[in-house]
PQR file with spaces between the fields and no chain letter, atoms N, CA, C, O and H, PARSE charges and radii, in Angstrom:
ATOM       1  N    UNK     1      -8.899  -28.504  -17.541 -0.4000 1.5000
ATOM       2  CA   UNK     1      -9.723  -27.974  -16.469 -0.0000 2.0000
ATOM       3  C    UNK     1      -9.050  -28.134  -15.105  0.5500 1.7000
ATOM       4  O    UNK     1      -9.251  -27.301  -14.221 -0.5500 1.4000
ATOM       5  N    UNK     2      -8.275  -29.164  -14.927 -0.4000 1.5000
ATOM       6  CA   UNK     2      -7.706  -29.251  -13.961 -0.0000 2.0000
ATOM       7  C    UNK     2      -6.555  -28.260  -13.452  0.5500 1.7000
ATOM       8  O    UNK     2      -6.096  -28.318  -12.311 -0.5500 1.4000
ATOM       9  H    UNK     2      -8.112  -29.840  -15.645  0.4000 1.0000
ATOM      10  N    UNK     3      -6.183  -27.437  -14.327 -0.4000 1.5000
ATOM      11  CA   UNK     3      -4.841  -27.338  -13.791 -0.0000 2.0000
ATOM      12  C    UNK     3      -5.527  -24.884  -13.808  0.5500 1.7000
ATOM      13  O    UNK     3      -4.946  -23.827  -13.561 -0.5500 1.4000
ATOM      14  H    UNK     3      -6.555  -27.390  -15.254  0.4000 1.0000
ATOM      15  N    UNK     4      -7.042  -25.312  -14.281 -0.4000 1.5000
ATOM      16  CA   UNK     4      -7.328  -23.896  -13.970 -0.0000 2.0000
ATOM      17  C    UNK     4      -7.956  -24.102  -12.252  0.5500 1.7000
ATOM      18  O    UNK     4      -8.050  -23.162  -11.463 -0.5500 1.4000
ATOM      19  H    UNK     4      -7.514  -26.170  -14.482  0.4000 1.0000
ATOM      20  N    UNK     5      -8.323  -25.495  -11.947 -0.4000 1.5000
ATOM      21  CA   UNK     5      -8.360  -25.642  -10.562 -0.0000 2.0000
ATOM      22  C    UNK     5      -7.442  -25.229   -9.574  0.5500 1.7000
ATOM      23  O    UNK     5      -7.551  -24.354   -8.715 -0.5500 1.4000
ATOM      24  H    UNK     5      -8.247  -26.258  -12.588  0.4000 1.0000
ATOM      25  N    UNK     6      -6.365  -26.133   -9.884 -0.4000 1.5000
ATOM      26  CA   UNK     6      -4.815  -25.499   -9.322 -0.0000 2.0000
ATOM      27  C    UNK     6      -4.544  -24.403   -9.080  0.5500 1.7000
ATOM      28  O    UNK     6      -4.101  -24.108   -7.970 -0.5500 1.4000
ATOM      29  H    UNK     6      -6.277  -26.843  -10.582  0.4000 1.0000
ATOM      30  N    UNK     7      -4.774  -23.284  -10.267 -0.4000 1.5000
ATOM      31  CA   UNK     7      -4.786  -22.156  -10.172 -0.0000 2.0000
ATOM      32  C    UNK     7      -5.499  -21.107   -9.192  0.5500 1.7000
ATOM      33  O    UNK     7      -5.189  -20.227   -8.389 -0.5500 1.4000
ATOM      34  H    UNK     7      -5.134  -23.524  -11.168  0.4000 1.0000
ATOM      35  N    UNK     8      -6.710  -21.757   -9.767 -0.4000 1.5000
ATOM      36  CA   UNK     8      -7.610  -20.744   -8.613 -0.0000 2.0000
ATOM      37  C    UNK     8      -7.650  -20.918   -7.242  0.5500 1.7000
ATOM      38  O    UNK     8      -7.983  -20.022   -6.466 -0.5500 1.4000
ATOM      39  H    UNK     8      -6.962  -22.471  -10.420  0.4000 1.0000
ATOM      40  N    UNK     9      -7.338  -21.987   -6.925 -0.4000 1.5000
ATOM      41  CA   UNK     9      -6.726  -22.775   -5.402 -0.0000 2.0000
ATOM      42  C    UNK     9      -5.229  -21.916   -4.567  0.5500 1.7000
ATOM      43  O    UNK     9      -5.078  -21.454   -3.436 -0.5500 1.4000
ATOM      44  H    UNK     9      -7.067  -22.714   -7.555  0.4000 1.0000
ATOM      45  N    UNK    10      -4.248  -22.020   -5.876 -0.4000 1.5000
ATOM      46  CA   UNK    10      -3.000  -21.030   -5.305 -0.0000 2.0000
ATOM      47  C    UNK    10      -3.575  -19.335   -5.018  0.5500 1.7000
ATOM      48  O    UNK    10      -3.125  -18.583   -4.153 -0.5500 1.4000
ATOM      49  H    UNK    10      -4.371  -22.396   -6.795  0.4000 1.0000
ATOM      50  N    UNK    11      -4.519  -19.062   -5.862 -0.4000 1.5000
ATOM      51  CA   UNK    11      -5.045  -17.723   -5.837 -0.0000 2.0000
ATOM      52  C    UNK    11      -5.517  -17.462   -4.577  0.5500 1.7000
ATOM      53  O    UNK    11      -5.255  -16.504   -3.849 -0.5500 1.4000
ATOM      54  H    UNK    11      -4.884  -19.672   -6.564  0.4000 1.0000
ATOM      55  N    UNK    12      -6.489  -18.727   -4.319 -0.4000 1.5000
ATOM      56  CA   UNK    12      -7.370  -18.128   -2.792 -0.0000 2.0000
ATOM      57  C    UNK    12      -6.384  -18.341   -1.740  0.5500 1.7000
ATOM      58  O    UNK    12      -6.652  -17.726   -0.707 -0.5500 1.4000
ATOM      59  H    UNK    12      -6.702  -19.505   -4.911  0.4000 1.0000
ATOM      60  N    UNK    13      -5.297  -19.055   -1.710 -0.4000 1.5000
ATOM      61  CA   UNK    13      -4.496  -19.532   -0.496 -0.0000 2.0000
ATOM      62  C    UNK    13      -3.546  -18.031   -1.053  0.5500 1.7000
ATOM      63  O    UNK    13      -3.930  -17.239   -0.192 -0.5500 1.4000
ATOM      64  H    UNK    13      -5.079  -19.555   -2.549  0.4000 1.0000
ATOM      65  N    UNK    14      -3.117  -17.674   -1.452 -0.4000 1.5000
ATOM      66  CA   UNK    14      -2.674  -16.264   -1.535 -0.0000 2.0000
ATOM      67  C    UNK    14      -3.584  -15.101   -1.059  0.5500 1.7000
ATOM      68  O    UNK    14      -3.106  -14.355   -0.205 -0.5500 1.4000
ATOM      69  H    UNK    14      -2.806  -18.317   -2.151  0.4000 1.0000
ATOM      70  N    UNK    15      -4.578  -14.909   -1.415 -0.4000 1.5000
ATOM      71  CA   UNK    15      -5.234  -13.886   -0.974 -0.0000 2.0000
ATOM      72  C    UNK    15      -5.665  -13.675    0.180  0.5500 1.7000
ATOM      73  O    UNK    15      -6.057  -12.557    0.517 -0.5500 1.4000
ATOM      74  H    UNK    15      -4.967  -15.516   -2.109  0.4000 1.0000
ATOM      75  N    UNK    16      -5.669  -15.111    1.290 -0.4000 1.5000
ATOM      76  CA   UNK    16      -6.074  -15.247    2.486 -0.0000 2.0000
ATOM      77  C    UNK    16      -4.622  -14.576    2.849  0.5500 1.7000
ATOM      78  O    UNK    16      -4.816  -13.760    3.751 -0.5500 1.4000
ATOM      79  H    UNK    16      -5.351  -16.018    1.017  0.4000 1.0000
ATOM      80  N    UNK    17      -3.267  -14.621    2.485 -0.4000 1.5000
ATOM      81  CA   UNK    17      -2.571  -14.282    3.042 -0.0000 2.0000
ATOM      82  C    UNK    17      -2.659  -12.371    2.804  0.5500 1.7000
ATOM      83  O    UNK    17      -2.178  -11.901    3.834 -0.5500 1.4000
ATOM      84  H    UNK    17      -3.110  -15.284    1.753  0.4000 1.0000
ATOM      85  N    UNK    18      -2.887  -11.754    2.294 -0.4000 1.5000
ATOM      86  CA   UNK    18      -2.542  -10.598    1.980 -0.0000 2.0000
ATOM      87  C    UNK    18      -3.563   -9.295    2.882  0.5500 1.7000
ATOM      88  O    UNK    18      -4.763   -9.136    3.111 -0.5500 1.4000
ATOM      89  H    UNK    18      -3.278  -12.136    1.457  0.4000 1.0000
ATOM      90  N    UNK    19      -2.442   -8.643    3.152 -0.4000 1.5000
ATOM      91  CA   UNK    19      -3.045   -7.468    4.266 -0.0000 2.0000
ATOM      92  C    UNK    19      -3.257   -6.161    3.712  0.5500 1.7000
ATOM      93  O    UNK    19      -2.216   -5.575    3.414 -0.5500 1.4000
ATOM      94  H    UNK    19      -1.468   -8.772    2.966  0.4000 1.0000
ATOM      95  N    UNK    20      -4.592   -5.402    3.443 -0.4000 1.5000
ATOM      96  CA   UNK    20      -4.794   -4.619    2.896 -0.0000 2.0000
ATOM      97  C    UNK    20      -3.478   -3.269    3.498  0.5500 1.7000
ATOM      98  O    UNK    20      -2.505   -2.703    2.999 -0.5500 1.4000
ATOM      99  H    UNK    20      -5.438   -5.877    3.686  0.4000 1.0000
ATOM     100  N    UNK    21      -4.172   -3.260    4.760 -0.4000 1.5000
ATOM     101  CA   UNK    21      -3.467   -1.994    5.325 -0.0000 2.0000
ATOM     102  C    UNK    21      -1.970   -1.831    5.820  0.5500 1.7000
ATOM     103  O    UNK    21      -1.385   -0.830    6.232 -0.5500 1.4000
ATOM     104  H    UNK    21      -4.962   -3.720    5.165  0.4000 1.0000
ATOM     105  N    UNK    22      -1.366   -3.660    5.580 -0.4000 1.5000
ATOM     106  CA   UNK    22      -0.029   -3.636    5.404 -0.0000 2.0000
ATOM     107  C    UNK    22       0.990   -2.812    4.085  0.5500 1.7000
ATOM     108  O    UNK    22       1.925   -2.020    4.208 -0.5500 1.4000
ATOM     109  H    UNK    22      -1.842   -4.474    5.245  0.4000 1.0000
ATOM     110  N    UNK    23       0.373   -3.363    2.904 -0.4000 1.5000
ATOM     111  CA   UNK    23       0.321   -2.781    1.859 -0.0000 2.0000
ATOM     112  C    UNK    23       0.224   -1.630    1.503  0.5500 1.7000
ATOM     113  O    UNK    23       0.935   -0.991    0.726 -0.5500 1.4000
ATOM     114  H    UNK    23      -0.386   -4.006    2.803  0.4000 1.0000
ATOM     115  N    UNK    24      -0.842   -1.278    2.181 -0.4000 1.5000
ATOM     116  CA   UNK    24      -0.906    0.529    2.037 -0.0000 2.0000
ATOM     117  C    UNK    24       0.149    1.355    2.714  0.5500 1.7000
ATOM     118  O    UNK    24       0.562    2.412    2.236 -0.5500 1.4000
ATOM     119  H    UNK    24      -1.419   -1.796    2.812  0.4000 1.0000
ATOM     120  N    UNK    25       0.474    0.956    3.582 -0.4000 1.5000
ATOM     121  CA   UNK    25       1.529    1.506    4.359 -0.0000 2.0000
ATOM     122  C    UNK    25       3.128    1.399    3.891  0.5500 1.7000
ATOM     123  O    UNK    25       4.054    2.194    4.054 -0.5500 1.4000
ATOM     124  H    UNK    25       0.139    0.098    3.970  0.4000 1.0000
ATOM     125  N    UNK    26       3.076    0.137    3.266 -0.4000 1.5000
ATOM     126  CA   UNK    26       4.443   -0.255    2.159 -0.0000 2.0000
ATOM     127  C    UNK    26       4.257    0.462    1.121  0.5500 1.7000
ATOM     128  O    UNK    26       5.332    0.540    0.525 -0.5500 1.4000
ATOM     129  H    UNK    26       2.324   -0.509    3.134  0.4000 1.0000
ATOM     130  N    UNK    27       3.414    1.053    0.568 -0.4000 1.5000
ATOM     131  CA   UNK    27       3.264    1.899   -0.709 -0.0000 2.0000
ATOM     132  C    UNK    27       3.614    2.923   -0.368  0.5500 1.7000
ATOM     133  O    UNK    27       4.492    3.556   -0.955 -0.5500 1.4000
ATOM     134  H    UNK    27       2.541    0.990    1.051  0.4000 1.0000
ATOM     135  N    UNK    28       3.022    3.308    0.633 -0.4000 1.5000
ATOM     136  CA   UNK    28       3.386    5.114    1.497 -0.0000 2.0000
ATOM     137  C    UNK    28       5.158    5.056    1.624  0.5500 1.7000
ATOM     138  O    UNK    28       5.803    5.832    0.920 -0.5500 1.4000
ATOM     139  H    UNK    28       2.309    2.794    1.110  0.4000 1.0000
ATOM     140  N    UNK    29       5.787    4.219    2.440 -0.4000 1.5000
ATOM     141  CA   UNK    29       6.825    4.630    2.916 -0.0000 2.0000
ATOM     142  C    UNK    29       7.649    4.306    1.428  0.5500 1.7000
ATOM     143  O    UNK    29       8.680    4.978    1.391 -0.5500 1.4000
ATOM     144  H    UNK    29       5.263    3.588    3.012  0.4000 1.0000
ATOM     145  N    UNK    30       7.473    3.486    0.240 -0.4000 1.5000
ATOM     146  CA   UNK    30       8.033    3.183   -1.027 -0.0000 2.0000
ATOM     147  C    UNK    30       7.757    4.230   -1.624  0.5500 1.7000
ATOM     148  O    UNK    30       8.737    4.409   -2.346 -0.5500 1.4000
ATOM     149  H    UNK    30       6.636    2.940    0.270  0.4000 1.0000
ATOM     150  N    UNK    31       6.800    5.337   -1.855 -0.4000 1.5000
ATOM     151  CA   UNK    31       6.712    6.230   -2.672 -0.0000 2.0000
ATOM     152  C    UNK    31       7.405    7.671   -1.898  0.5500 1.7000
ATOM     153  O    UNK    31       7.548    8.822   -2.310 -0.5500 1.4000
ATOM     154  H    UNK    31       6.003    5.192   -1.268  0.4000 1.0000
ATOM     155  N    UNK    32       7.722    7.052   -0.690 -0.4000 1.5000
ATOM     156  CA   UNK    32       8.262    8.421    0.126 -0.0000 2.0000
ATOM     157  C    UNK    32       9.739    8.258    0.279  0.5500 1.7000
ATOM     158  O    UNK    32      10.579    9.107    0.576 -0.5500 1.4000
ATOM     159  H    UNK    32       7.606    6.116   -0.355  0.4000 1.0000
ATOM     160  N    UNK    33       9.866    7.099    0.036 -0.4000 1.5000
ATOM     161  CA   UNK    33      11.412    6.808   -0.234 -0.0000 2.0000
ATOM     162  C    UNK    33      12.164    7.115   -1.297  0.5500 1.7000
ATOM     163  O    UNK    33      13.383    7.277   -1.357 -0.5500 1.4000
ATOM     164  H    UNK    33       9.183    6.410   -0.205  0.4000 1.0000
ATOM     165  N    UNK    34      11.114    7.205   -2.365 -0.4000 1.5000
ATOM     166  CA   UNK    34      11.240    7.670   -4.197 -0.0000 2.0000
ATOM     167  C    UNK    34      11.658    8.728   -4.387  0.5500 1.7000
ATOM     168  O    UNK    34      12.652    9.122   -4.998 -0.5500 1.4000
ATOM     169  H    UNK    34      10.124    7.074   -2.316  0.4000 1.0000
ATOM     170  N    UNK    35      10.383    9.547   -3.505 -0.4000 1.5000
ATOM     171  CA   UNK    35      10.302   10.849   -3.549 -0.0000 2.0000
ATOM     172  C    UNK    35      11.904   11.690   -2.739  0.5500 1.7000
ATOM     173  O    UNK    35      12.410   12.615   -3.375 -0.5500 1.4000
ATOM     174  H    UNK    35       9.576    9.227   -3.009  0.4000 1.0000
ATOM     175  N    UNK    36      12.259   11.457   -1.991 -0.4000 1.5000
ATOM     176  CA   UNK    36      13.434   11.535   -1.071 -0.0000 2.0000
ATOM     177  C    UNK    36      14.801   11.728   -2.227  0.5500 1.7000
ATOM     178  O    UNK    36      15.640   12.616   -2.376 -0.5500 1.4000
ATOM     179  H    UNK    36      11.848   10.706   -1.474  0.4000 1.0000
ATOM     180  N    UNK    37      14.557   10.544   -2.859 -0.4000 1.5000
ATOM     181  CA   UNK    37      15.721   10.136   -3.815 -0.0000 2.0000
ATOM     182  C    UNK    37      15.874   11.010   -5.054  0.5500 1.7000
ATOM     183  O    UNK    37      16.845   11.416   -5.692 -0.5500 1.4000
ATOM     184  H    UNK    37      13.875    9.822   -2.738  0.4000 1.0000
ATOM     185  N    UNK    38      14.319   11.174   -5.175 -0.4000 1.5000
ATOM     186  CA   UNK    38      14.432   12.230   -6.848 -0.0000 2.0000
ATOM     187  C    UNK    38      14.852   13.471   -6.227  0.5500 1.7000
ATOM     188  O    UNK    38      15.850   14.094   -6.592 -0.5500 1.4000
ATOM     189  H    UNK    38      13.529   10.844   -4.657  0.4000 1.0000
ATOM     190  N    UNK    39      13.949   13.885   -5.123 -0.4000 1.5000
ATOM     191  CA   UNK    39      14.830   15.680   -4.996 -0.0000 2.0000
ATOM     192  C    UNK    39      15.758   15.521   -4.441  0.5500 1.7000
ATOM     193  O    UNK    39      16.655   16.218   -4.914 -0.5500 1.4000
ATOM     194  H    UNK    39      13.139   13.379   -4.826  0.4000 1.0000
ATOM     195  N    UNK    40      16.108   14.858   -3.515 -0.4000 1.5000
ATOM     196  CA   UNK    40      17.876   14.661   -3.416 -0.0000 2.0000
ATOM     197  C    UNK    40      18.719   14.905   -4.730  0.5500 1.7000
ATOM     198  O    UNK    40      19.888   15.286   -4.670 -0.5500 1.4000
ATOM     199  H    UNK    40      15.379   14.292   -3.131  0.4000 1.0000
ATOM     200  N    UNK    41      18.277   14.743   -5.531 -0.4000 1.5000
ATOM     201  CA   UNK    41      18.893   14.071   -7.025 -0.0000 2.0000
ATOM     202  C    UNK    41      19.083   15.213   -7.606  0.5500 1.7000
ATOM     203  O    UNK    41      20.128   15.863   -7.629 -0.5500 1.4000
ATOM     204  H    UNK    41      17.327   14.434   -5.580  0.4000 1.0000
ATOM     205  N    UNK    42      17.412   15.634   -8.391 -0.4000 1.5000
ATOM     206  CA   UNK    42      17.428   16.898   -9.048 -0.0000 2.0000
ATOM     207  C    UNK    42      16.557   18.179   -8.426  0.5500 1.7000
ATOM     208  O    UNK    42      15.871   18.950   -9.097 -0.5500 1.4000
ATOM     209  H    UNK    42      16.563   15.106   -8.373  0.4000 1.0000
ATOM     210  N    UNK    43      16.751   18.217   -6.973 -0.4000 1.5000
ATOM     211  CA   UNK    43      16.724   19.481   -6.725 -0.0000 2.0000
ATOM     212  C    UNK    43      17.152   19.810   -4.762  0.5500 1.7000
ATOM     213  O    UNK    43      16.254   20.032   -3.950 -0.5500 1.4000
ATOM     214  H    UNK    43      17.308   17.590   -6.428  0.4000 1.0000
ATOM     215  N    UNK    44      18.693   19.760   -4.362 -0.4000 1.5000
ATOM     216  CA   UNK    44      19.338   19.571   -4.362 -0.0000 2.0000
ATOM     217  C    UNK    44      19.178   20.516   -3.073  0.5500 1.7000
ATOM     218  O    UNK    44      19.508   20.186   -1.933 -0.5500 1.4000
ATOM     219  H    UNK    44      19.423   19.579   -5.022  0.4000 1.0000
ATOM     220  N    UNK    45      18.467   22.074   -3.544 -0.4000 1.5000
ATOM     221  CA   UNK    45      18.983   23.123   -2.623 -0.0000 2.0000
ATOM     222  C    UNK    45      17.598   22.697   -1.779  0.5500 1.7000
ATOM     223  O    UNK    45      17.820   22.547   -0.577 -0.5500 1.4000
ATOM     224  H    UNK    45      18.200   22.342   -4.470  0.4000 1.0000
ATOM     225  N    UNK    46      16.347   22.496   -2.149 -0.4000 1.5000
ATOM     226  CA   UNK    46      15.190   22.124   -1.334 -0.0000 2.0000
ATOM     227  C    UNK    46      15.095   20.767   -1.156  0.5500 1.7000
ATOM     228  O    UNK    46      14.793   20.083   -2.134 -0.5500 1.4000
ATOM     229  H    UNK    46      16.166   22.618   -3.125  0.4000 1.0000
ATOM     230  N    UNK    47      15.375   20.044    0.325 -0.4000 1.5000
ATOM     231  CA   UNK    47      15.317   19.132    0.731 -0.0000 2.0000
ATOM     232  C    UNK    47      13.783   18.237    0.853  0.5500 1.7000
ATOM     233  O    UNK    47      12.957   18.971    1.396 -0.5500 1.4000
ATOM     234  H    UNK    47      15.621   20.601    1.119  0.4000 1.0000
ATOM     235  N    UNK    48      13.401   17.356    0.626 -0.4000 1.5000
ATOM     236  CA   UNK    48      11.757   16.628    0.300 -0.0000 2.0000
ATOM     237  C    UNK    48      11.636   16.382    1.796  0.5500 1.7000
ATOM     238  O    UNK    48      12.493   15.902    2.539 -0.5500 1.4000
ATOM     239  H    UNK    48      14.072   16.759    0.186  0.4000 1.0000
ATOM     240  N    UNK    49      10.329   16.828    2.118 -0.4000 1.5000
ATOM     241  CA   UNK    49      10.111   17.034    3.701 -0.0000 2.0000
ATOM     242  C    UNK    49       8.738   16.534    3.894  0.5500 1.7000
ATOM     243  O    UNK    49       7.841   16.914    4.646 -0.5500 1.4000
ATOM     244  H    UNK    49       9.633   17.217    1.514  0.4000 1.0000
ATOM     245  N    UNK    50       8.810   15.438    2.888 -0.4000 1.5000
ATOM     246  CA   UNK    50       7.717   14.270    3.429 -0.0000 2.0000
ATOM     247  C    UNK    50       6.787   14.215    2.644  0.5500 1.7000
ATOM     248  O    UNK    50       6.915   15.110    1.808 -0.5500 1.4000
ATOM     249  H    UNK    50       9.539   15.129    2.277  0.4000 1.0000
ATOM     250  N    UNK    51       5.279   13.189    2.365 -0.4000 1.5000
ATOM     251  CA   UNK    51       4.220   13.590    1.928 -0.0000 2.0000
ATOM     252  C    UNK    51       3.400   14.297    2.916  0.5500 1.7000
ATOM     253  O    UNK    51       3.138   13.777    4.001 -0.5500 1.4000
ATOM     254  H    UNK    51       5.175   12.462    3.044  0.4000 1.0000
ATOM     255  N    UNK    52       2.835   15.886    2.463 -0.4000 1.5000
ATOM     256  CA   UNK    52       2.060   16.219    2.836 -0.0000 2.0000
ATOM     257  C    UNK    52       0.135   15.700    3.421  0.5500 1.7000
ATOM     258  O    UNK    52      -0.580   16.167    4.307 -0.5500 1.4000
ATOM     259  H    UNK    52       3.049   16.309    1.582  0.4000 1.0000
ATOM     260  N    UNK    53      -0.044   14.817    2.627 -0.4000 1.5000
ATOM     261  CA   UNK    53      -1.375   14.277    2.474 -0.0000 2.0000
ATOM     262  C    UNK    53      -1.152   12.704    2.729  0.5500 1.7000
ATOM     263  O    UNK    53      -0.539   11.880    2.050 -0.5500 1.4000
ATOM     264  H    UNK    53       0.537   14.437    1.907  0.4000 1.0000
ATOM     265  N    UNK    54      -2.169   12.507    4.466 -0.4000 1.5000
ATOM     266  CA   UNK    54      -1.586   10.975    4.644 -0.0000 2.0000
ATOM     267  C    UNK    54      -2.791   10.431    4.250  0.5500 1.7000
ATOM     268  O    UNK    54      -2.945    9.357    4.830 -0.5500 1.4000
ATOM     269  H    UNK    54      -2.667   13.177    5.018  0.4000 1.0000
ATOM     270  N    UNK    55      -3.733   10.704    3.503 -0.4000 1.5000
ATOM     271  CA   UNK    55      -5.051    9.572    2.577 -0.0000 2.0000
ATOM     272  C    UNK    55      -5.723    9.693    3.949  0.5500 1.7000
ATOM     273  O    UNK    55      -5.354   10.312    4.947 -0.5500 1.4000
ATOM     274  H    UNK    55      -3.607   11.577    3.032  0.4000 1.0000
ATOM     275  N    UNK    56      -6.522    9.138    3.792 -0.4000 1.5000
ATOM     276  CA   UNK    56      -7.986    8.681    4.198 -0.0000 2.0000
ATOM     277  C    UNK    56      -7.981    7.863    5.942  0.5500 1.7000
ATOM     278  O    UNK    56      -7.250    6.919    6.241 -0.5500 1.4000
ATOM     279  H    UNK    56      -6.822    8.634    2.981  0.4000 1.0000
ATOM     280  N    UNK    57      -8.691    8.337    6.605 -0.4000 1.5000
ATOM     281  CA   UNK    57      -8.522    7.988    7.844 -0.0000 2.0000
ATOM     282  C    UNK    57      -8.792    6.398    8.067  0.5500 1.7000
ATOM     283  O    UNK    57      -7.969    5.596    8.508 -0.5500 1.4000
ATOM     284  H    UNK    57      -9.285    9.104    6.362  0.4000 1.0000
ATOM     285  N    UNK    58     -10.083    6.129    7.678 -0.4000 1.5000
ATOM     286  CA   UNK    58     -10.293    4.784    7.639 -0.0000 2.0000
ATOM     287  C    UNK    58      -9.356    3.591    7.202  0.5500 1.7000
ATOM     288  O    UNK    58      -9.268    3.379    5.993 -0.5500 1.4000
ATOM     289  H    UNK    58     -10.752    6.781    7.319  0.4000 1.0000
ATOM     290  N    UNK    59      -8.523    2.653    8.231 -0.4000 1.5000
ATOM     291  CA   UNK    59      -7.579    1.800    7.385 -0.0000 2.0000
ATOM     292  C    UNK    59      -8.363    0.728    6.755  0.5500 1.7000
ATOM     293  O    UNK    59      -9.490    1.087    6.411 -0.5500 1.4000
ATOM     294  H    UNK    59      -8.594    2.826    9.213  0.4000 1.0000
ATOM     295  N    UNK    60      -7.973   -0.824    6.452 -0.4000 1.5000
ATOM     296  CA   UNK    60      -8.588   -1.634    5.846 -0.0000 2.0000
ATOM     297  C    UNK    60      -8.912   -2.151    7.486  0.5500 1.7000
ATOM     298  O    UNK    60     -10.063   -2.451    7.804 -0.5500 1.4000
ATOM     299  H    UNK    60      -7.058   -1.116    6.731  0.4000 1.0000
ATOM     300  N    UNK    61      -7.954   -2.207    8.317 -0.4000 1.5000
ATOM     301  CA   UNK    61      -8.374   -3.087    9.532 -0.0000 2.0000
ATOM     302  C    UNK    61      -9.576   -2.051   10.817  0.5500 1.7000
ATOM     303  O    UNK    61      -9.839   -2.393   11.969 -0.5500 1.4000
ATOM     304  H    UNK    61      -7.019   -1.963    8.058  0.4000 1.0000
ATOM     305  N    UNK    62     -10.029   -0.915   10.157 -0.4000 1.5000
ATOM     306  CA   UNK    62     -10.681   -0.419   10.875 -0.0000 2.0000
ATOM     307  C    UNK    62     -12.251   -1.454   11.330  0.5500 1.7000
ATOM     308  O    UNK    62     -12.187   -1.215   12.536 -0.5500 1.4000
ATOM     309  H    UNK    62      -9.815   -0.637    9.221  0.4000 1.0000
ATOM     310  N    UNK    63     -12.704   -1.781   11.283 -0.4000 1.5000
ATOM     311  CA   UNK    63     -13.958   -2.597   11.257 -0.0000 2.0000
ATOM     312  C    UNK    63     -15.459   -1.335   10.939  0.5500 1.7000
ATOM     313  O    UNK    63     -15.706   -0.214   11.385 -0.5500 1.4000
ATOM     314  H    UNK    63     -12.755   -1.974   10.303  0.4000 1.0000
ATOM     315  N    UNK    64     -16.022   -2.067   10.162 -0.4000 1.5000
ATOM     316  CA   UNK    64     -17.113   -1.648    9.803 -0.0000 2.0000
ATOM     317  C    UNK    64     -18.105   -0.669   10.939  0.5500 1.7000
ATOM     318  O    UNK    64     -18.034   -0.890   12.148 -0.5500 1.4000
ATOM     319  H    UNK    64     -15.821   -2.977    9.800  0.4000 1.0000
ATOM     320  N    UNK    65     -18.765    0.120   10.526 -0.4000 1.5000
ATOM     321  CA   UNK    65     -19.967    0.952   11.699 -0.0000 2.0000
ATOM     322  C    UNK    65     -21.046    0.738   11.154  0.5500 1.7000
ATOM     323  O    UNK    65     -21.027    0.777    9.923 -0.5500 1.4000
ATOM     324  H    UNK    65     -18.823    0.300    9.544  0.4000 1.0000
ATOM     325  N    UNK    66     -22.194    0.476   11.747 -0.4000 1.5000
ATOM     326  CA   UNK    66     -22.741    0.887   11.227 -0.0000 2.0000
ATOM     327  C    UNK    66     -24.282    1.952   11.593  0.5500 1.7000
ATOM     328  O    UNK    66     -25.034    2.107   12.556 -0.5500 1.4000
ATOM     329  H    UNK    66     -22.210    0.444   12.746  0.4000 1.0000
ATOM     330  N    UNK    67     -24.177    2.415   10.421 -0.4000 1.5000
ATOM     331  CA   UNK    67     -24.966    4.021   10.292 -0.0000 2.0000
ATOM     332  C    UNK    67     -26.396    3.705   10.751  0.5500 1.7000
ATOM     333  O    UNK    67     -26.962    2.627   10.567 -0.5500 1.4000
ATOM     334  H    UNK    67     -23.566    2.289    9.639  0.4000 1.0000
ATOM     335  N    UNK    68     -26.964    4.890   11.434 -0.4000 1.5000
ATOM     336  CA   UNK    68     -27.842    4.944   12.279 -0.0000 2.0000
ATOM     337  C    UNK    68     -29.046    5.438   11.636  0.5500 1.7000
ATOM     338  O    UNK    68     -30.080    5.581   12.289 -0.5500 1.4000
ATOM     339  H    UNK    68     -26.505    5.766   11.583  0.4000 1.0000
């Protein structure tokens, strides 16, 4: 039992560290970096000119509204 204590202890001291909308933004520029690399790769004559669709306006650090 003790050492599922430990565990769940490293868990919450991790999760206090983690930034939603940092993350999201590291996913964006990692999947746009991917994307760059594959048509560079295999399709050569049309250059990859970004993601079209930047998601959802609301970030994680937007703060709550609330509705009237």
């Amino acid at each position: 039992m003790g050492e599922r204590k430990a565990v769940t202890g490293q868990l919450a001291r991790h999760y206090l560290t983690l930034n939603p909308a940092a993350t999201r933004r590291e996913i964006h520029a990692l999947t746009d970096a991917l994307a760059t690399e594959v048509t560079r790769k295999y399709f050569p004559v049309k250059p990859y000119r970004g993601l079209s669709v930047t998601g959802t306006p609301h970030e994680a650090t937007t703060p709550p509204t609330r509705a009237s």
